[in-house]
N, C-alpha and C positions, 0 to 999 in steps of 0.2 A: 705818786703818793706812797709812804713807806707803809706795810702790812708785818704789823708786830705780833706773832703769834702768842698764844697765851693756855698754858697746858695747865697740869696734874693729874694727880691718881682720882680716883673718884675721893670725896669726901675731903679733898684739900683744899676746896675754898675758893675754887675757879671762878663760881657767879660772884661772890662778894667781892672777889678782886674785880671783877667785869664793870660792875655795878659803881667801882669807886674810880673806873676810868670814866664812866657814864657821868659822873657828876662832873667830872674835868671838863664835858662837853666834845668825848673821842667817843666816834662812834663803834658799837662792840658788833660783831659777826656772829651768834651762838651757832655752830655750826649740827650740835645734837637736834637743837628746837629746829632750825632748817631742813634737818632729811628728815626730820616726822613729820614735819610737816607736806616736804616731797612725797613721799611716802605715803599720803591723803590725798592729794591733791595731783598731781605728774601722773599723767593715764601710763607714757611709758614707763616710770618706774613701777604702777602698779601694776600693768601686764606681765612684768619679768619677775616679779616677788612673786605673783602667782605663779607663773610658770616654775618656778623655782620651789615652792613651799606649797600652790596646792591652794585650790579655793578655801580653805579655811582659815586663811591668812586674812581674809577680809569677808567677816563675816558681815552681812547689813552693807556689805561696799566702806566699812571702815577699816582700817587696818586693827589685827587682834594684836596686840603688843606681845601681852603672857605667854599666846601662840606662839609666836616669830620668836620669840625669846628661849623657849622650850628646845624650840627645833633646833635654831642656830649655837648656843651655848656651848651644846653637846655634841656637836660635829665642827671641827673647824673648816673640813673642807664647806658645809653649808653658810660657814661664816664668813668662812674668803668671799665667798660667792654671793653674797647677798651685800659684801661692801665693795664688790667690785662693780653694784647695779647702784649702788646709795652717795658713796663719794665720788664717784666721777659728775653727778647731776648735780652736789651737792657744791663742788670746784665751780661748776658753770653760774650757778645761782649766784655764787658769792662774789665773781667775776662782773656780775650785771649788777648786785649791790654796790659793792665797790664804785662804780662808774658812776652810780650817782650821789656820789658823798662829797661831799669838799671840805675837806679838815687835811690838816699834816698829817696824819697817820689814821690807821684803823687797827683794832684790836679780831684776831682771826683767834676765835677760842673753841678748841677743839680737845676735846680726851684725849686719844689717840694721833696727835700731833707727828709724835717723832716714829711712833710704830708705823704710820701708816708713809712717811716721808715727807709729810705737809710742813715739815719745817723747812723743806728746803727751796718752799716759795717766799719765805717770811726773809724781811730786812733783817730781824732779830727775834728773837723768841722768852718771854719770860717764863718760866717755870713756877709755881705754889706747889707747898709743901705743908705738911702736917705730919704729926705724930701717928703712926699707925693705930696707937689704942683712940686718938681723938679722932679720927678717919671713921671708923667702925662705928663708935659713939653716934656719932652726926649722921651717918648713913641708916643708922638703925632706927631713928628720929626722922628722918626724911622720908625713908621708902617703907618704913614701914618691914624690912628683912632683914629675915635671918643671918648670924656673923655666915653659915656654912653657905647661902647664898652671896653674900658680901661677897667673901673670899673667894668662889669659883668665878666669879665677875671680875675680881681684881686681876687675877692670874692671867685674864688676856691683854694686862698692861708690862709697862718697861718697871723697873726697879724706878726709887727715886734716886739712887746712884747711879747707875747708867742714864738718864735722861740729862743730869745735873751736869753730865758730858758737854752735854751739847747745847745748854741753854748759854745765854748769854749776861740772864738776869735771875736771882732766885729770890722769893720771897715766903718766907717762914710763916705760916699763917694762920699764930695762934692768938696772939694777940692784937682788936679788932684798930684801934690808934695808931699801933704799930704801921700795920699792915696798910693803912690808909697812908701813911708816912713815905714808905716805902715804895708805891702808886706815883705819889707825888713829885719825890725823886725822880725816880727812871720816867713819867713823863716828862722834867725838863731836861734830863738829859736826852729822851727821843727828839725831842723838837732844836736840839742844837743842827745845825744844818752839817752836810756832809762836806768835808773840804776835799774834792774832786781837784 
């Protein structure tokens, strides 16, 4: 079964395009929603978050997000360290998803795709894309933050030029027909079989 990765920067449109494979009937992978939820639930990963961050990472036995966010943000090396405990459980989870899917392809939709080298499980990988000022926009509507918080969260991603290296497939994602169009495509061209 082929595993088509599916990235961008934050605020580029990731779920919508997730969403418009969902209606194809291809099953999506959110790999964010998957380690927070690891993250709640996997005793091992929350022994080592602790261990790492300090019982107030899970105050009530939930995880504090604004917590773990605070801390990690501002240290990278707390940050390597806390996705060296999050993405490895989070490859294993999605390995055992994976196995029980039966479709031609899977969409693995991850932020941090090409930063982290998860591209180089994928058959192929699509990239989304927005306008920076429309990125900000949407993000400051969704979460609720500040651009100066926006911006110090974006800076632990790749450019959209260096990522566009290495994608396979790119979709510009401003507008919503478009965009759906675009889905529709590169799914029949993923389902063309491979001539081995």
């Amino acid at each position: 079964m082929k595993v088509i990765g599916l990235t961008g920067g934050m605020g580029s449109g990731k779920t919508t395009v997730a969403n418009f494979f969902k209606e194809l009937g291809i099953p999506v992978y959110i790999a964010d929603d998957a380690a927070k939820t690891l993250m709640n639930t996997s005793a091992e990963v929350k022994s080592k978050i602790i261990d790492l961050l300090g019982e107030k990472a899970y105050p009530d036995g939930v995880l504090d997000r604004k917590y773990v966010a605070a801390q990690v943000f501002n240290s990278a090396e707390k940050l390597e360290k806390l996705n060296s405990i999050v993405h490895p459980a989070v490859a294993t989870d999605f390995e055992n998803w994976k196995n029980w899917k039966n479709s031609p392809y899977v969409i693995y939709e991850a932020a941090i795709l090409f930063e982290k080298g998860g591209y180089k499980k994928c058959d192929a990988v699509i990239l989304v894309t927005a306008p920076f000022e429309e990125r900000i926009k949407r993000l400051k509507s969704r979460d609720k933050s500040s651009e100066e918080d926006i911006e110090a969260r974006m800076k632990h991603q790749w450019s959209d030029s260096k990522k566009r290296k290495l994608a396979d497939f790119h979709i510009n994602n401003l507008n919503l027909q478009n965009t759906r169009e675009q889905v529709r495509k590169f799914h029949e061209i993923i389902l063309i079989p491979d001539k081995n």
